[in-house]
Every structure is written in C-alpha cells, then in structure tokens.
N, C-alpha and C positions, 0 to 999 in steps of 0.2 A: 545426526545432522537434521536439524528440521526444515522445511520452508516456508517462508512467507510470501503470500502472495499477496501483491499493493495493488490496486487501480484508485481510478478520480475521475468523476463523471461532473458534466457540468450544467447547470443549466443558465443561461441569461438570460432569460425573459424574467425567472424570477429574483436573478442575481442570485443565484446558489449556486452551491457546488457539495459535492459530498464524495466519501472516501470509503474504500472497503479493504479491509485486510484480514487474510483467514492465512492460519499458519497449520501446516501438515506433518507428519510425524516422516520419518524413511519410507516410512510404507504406505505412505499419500492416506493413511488416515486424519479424519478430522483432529483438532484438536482445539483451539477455538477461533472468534472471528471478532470484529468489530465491523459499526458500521458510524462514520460519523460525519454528519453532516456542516454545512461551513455557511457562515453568513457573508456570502462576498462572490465574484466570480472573476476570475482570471481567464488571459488566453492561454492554450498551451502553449509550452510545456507546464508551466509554472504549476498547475494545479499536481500534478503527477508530480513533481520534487516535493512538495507543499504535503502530498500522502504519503511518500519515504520520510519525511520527517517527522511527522508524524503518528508512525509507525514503528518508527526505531525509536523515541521517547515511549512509546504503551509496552515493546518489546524490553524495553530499558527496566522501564518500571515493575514489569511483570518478570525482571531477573532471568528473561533466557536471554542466552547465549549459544554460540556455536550454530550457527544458522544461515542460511542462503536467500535472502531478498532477491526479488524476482519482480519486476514489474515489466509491463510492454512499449514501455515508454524508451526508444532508444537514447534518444535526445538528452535524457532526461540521467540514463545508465552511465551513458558514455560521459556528459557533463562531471559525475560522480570521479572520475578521474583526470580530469584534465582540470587545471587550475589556469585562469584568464587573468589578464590583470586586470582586467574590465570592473565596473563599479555595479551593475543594472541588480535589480531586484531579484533576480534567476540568479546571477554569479553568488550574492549572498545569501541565499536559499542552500543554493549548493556548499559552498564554506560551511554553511553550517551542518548540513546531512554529513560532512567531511568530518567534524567535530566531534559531533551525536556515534558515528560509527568509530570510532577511537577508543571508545570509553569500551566496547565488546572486545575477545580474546579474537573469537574466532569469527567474522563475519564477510564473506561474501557477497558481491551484488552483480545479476543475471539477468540480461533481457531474454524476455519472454513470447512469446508470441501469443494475441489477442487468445487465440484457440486455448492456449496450455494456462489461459489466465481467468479464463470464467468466471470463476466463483467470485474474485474479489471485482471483477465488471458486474456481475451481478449484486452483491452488496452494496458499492460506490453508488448504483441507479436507484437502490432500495434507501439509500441515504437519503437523494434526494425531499424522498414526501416523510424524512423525519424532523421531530425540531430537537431533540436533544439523542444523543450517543446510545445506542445498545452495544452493548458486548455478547457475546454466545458460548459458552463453557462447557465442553463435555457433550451435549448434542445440539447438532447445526439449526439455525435457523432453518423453519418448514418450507420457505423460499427458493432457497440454496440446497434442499436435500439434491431434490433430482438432478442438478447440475453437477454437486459432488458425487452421484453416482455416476455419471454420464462420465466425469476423470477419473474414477478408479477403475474405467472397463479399458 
C-alpha cells in the first residue's frame, strides 16, 4: 500500500495558489513528488479538494493503485464522503474527486495531521514561486530532503 500525501498552500496578494503531493512506499520511503502551481486563488477549503483532485488524475495517469491519500484538510476528507444536495463549487469539486477515485481498485482517504503531512506543506509553499509543474522521481527534491528525513525518524 502506498501513501500520498496532498497539501494546497495559498497565496492572494498574488492570486495563486500551489499544490504538493509526494507519495511514500510502506516503509515511508520516498518515492516521487509533484509540485504544481495554480493561477487563481480560492478560500478554503476549496483549494485542498482542488489538490486531491488533482492528485488522483497524476496518480491515475501514473497507473498506481492501491494506495491511501492523506491530506490535512478535515473539511475537505469528510466532504469526500458525504454527498449534499447542495449545487456550490466545493459540492462539485467533491462529485468529482468522488468520480476520479472510482476509476482506482483499491483507494482510501485519511486525514492527517499538519505534523504527519510536511513534506506535501512543504512542496504546496515551494509551488508557490513556481510558474510551471516539476515532478521528482526516484530522489526528492533538495528542499524536502530534511523534512522527509525528519518523517522517517
């Protein structure tokens, strides 16, 4: 079972927002990350459904499966389960992460606490001062090393 870890950092002053998702092996090694940045800025929760969706399309595309999403976003976790009849831009956000995580065998989703979610807090604020996507494969961004050493202790 692998995890991913989602965060969404925001900024409005310059109307951004950015996203980080790093996925770990059972044995909380690295495995890779994204960091991607967003031209627009919402209030929360919106931006944190906005990075699970997000995340589950790159996890989609990248063919894994059998995996635990984890973000810190209660609001946002619990939303994932509970269907509103409601119409707002967050309810069809959610519909759709609901859709996105259909198409996987095996997938769970976990809130997390800010502590147990570092690294993708870290990447999400590293989004920020980018203007197009990095991905990180096989060794972590030099960023995020000491943060992903500080959760495997």
């Amino acid at each position: 079972m692998l995890k991913l870890n989602v965060d969404a950092a925001i900024d409005q002053n310059r109307n951004k927002m950015g996203f980080g998702f790093v996925i770990h092996d059972s044995m909380g090694c690295f495995i890779t990350a994204r960091c991607l940045p967003w031209r627009a800025a919402f209030n929360p929760p919106k931006p944190e459904v906005m990075g699970i969706r997000k995340a589950l399309k790159w996890i989609r595309d990248l063919g894994i499966d059998n995996l635990q999403l984890e973000s810190d976003c209660q609001q946002a976790i619990l939303g994932i389960f509970h269907s509103y009849d409601s119409v707002s831009y967050f309810d069809i956000l959610l519909d759709d992460v609901r859709y996105i995580a259909s198409s996987f065998v095996n997938l769970s989703f976990l809130f997390a606490k800010r502590s147990t979610n570092r690294v993708a807090h870290c990447l999400a604020r590293e989004s920020l001062s980018m203007s197009n996507r990095i991905d990180c494969f096989t060794h972590p961004f030099p960023s995020i090393a000491h943060v992903l050493s500080l959760d495997s202790t």
